[in-house]
N, C-alpha and C positions, 0 to 999 in steps of 0.2 A: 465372120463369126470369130468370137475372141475365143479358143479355147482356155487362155488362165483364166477369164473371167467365168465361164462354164464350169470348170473343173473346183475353182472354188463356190463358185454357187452351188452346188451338188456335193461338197465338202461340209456345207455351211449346214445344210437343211440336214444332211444325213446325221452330224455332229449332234443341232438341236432336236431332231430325231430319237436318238440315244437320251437324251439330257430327260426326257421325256419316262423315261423311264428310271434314271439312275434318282432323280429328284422329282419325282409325284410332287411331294406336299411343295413345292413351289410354285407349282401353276393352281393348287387346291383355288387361295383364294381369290385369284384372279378369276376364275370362274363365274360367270353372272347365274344369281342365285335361281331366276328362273328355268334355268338348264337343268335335266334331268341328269343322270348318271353321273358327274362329276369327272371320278376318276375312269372311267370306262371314255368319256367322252377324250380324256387326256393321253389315253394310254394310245386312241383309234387315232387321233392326231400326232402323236408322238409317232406310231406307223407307215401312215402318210407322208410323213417327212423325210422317214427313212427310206421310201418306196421311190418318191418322187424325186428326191435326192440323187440317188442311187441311178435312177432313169435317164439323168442328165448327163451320165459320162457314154450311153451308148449311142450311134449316132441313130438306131431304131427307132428309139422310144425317146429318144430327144426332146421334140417334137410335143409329144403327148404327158411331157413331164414336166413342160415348161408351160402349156396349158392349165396341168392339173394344179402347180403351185398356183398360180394366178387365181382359180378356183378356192382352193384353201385357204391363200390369203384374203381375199376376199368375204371368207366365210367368218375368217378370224376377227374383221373389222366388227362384228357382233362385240367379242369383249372390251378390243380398247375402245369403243361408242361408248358400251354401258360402263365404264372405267371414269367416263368425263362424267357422271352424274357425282354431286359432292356425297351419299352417302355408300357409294363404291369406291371410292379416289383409294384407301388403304392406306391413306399418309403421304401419297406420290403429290408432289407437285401438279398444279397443272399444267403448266407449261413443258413440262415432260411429256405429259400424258399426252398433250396436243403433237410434240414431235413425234415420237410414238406414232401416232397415227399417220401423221406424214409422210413417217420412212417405212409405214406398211404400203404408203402411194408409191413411194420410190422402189420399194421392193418387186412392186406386180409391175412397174416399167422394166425393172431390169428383166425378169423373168420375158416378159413380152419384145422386150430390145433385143432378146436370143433367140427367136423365135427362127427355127432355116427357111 
């Protein structure tokens, strides 16, 4: 187990965590419009980040942090999915949008390649 790779992955989620709060209206319209609550849904992810983040520097909760991201992201493939339809794109390329979703694949290996 790599601790630099842990310490910044739990660096990373806590950071975008925060962001999560300091800049609401930037995740507004990434939001897929069939979602209730918006900003409630952004604020309870933006928590999660910081929880699950946070979880990853202790060797306790480790474990169940690196689960719960995996879980999260996963949940999260919901907006970049509905992001690749053309009348949610927002102006992003596709082929952004397609990596995007790739490196949310690469993200739940890394979280799962930590796993003790």
């Amino acid at each position: 187990m790599n601790f630099i790779q842990l310490y910044l992955m739990g660096g990373i989620y806590f950071i975008l965590g925060i962001i999560h709060f300091t800049h609401t209206g930037f995740y507004r319209p990434l939001m897929p419009k069939f979602l209730p609550a918006h900003n409630a849904l952004i604020l309870w992810s933006g928590v999660a980040e910081i929880v699950l983040g946070l979880g990853i520097f202790f060797p306790s909760t480790r474990a169940i942090s690196l689960i719960g991201i995996i879980a999260m992201l996963a949940v999260f493939l919901l907006v970049h999915v509905n992001m690749l339809f053309p009348e949610n794109r927002l102006g992003v390329s596709l082929w952004l949008l397609w990596l995007r979703l790739i490196i949310q694949f690469v993200l739940m290996y890394w979280a799962y390649a930590n796993l003790p």
